[in-house]
C-alpha positions in Angstrom: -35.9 -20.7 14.2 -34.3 -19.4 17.3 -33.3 -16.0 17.4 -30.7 -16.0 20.1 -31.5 -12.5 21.0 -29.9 -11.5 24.0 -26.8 -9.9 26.3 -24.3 -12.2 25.7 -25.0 -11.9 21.4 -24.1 -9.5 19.3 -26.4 -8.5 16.5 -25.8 -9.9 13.1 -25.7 -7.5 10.1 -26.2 -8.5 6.2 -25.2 -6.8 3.3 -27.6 -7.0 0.1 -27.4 -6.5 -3.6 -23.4 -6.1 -3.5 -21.0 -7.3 -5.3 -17.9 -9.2 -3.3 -14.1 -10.2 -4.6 -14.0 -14.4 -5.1 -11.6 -16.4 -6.6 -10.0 -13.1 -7.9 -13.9 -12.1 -9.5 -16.3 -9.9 -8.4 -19.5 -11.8 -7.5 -22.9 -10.9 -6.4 -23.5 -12.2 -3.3 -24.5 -11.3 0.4 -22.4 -10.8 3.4 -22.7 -11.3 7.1 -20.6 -9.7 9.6 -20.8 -9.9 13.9 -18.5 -7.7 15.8 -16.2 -6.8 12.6 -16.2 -10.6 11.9 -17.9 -12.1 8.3 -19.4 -15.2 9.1 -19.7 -18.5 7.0 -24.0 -18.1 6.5 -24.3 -21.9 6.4 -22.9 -22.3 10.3 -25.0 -19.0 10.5 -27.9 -20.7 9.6 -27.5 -24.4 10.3 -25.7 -24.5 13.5 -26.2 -21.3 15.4 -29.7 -21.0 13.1 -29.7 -17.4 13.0 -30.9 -14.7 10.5 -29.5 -11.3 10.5 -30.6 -8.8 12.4 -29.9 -5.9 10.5 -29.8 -5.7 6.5 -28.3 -2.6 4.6 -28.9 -2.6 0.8 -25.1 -1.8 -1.1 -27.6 -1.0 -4.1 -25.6 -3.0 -6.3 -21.9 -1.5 -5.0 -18.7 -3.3 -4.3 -18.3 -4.2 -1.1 -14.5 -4.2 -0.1 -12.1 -5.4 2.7 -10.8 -2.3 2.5 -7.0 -0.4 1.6 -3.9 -1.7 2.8 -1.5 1.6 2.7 2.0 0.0 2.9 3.3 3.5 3.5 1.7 3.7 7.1 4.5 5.5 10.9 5.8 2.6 12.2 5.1 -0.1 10.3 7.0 1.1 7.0 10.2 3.3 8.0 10.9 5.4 5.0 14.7 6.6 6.4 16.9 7.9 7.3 19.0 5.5 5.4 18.5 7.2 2.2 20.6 9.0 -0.5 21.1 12.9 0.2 20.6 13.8 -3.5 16.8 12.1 -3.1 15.8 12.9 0.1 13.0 14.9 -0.9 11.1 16.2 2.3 13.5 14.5 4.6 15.8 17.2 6.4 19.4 16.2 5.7 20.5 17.0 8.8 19.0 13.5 9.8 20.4 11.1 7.2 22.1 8.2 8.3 24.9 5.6 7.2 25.5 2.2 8.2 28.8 1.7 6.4 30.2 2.2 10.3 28.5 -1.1 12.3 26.0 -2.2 9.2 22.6 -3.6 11.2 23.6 -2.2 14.7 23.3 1.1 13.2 19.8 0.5 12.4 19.3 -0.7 15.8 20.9 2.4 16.8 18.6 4.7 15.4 15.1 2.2 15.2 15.4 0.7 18.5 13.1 -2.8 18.4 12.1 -3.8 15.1 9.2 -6.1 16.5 6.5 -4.0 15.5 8.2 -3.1 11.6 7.1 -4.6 8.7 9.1 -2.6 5.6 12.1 -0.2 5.7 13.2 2.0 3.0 16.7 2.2 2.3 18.9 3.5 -0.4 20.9 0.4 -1.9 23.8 2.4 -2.8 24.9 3.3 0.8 28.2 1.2 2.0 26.9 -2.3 3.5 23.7 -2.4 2.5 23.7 -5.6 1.3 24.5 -6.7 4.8 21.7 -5.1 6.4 19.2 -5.9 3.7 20.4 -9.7 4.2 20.0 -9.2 8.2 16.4 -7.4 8.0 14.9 -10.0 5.6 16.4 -12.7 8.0 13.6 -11.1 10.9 10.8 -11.1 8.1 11.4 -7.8 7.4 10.5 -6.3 4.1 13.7 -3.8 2.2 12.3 -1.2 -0.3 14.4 0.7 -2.3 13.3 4.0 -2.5 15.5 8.0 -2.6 18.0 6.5 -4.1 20.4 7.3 -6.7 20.9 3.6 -7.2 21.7 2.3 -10.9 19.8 -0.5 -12.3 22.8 -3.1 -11.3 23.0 -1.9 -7.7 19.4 -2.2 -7.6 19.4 -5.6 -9.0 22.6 -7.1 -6.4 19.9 -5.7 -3.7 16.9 -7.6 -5.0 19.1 -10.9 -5.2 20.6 -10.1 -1.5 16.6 -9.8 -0.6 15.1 -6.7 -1.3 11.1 -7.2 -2.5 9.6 -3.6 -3.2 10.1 -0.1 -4.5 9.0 2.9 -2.3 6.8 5.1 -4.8 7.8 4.3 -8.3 9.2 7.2 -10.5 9.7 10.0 -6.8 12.8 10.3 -5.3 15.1 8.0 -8.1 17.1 8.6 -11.3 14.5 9.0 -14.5 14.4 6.3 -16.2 17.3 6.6 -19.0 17.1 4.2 -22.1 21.1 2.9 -21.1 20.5 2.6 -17.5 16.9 2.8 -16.4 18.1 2.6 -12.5 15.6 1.5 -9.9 12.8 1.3 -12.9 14.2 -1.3 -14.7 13.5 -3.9 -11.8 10.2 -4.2 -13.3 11.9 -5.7 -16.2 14.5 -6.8 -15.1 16.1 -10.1 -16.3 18.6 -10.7 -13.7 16.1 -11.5 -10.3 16.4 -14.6 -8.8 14.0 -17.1 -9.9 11.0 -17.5 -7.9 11.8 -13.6 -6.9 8.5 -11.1 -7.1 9.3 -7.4 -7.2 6.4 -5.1 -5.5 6.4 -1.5 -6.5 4.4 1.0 -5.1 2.2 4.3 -6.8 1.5 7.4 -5.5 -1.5 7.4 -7.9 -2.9 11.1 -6.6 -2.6 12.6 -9.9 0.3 14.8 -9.0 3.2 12.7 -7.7 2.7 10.5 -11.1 1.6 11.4 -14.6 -1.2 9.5 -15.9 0.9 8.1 -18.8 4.1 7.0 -16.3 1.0 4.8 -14.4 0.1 3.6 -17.7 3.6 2.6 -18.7 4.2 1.1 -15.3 1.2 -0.9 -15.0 1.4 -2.6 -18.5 5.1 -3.5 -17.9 4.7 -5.1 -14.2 1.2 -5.6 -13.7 1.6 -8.1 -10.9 3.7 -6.2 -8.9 1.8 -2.6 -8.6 0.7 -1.1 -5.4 -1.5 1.5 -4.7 -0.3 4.1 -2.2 -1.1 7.0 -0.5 2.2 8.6 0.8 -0.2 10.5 2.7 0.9 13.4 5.2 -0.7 14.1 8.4 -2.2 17.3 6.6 -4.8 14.9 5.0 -8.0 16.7 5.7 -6.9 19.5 7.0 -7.3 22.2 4.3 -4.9 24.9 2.6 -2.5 26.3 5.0 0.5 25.9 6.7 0.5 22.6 8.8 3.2 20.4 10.7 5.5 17.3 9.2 7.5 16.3 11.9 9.5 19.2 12.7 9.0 21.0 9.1 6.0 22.4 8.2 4.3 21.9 5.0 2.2 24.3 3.2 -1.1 22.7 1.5 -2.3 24.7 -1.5 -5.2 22.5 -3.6 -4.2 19.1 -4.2 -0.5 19.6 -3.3 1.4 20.0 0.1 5.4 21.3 -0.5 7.8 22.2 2.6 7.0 25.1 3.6 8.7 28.2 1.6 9.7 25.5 -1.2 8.6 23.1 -4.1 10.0 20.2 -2.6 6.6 17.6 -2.7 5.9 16.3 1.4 3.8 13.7 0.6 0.2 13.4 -0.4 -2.9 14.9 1.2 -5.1 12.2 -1.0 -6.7 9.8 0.8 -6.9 6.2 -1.3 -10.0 6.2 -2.4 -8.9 8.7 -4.8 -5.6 7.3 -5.7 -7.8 4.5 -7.2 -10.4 6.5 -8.9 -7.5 8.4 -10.4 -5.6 4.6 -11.3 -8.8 3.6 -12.9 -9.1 6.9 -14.9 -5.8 6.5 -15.8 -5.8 3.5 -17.3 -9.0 2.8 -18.2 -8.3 -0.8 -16.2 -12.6 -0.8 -14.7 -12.7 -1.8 -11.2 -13.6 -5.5 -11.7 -10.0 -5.3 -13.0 -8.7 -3.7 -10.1 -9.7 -5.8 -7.6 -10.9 -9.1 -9.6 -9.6 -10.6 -13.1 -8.6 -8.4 -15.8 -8.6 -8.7 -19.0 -4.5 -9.3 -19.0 -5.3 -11.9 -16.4 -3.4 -9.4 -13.3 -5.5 -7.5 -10.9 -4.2 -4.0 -10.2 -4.8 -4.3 -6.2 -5.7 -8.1 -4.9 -4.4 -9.7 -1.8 -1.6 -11.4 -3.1 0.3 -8.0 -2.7 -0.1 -7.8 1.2 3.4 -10.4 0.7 5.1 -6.9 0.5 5.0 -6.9 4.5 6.5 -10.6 4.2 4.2 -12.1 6.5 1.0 -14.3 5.9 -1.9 -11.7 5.9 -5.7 -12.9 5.7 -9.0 -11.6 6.2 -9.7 -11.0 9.5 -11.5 -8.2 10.7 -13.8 -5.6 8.8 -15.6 -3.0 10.6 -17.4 -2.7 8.5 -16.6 -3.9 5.5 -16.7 -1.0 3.2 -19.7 -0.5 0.2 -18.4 2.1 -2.7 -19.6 2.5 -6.1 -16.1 3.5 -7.7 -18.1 5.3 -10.7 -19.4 8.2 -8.1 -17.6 10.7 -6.5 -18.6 10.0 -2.9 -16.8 8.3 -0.7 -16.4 5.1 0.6 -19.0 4.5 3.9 -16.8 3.2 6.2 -13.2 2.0 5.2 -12.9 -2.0 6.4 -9.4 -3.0 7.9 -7.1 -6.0 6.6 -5.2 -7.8 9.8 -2.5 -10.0 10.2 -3.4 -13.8 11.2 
């Protein structure tokens, strides 16, 4: 067998003893990736007759495509359209309307939306319909998210096209047994048929209490999102650090505006929003990212239809190998990319 060695071809590496997501299981099975590409090893072998170059041993790990953080700058635009009682971090100063010129007031203050894939928006604002109606119409996905939205404003936005919730339970009404607000989408009765509704979890073990996960995930398993609501502090250790034009003070596991306990954001990076998820619910990670027992994986790729365009495995660089029952971190993270 040729081994095509040369200039012009880039080394082929193989992952052993892992265990890969197919069909919504986790399997054990190799993996072969060139230039942050997997490969199909029967062409591998039986066209291009190649073996791998390289082999690293996961030692019996899960090897994942990666995290897709829906809540990334520029893609997701999380205000200022947003209710003034729940803006959280967000100075006031900055809120916007749109009950003036509806969607040209979000061209106003975006600009191009070429590059956008979910805006957050409070559904009680005048017009809102009309925008959420004109962003879905350019494949745009409308969260709700700080809002002071009741359950029927937050259901007339769903049926004029709103998909997703920006961090379930932060920046809403509590849930109130005669009008559970925003919440009650994930129960909701009154969603057009066919109609999925996505919610995402800041799962860091202080934006969320274990047992609102727990309640959350057993009501609407389907629709769950892990997030990270992450903050450019992310890394950076205690202190005083910059959001923006605010700064934020990061003491432990929290980060506030600085000189308050308004919550900025998270400074946990995913990999332990998911331990945390699995602790929480006691869901195992071959639930998490293959079949559970209910039949509804907690994180699977179905849930990239937040962004409302077709997303696929594309790239991994590399993918990444992580035994979710240690505390050390993922090798590399891999990267999900649009078709």
């Amino acid at each position: 067998m040729r081994d095509g060695k040369g200039p012009s071809r880039a080394p082929v590496l193989q992952f052993t003893n892992c265990r890969i997501l197919r069909g919504r299981r986790l399997l054990r099975e190799d993996l072969w990736v060139r230039e942050g590409r997997i490969l199909d090893p029967e062409k591998l072998f039986f066209e291009e007759r190649l073996v791998a170059d390289q082999q690293r041993d996961c030692g019996g790990c899960i090897l994942a495509p990666g995290f897709i953080d829906v809540q990334i700058n520029g893609v997701h635009l999380e205000g200022p359209f947003i209710s003034r009682e729940k803006r959280g971090a967000h100075p006031e100063a900055y809120l916007r309307s749109f009950e003036a010129n509806a969607f040209h007031d979000v061209l106003a203050t975006y600009g191009s939306l070429d590059n956008v894939r979910i805006v957050t928006l409070a559904p009680e604002l005048g017009r809102s319909h009309e925008v959420i109606r004109a962003l879905t119409a350019r494949g745009i996905c409308v969260s709700l998210g700080h809002s002071v939205a009741d359950l029927q404003v937050a259901e007339e936005a769903v049926q004029s096209g709103a998909t997703f919730i920006t961090h379930l339970f932060n920046a809403m009404l509590p849930f109130h047994h005669r009008d559970p607000g925003i919440v009650g989408l994930l129960t909701s009765d009154r969603l057009p048929p066919g109609r999925h509704i996505f919610y995402g979890m800041i799962s860091d073990g202080m934006h969320t209490n274990p047992a609102a996960l727990r309640i959350a995930h057993r009501a609407h398993p389907q629709g769950l999102v892990l997030v990270t609501d992450a903050v450019p502090a992310l890394g950076l250790g205690n202190g005083r650090h910059t959001l923006g034009q605010q700064e934020v003070e990061v003491d432990g596991l929290t980060a506030y505006v600085a000189g308050t306990k308004t919550l900025s954001g998270s400074i946990a990076p995913m990999d332990v929003c998911v331990r945390h998820f699995l602790q929480a619910t006691g869901l195992g990670a071959p639930g998490l990212w293959g079949q559970g027992e209910d039949g509804h994986p907690a994180v699977s790729p179905e849930q990239a239809a937040v962004w409302s365009r077709p997303w696929r495995l594309r790239h991994c660089t590399p993918p990444s190998y992580w035994d979710w029952r240690s505390s050390r971190e993922p090798s590399t993270l891999g990267l999900m990319q649009t078709s």
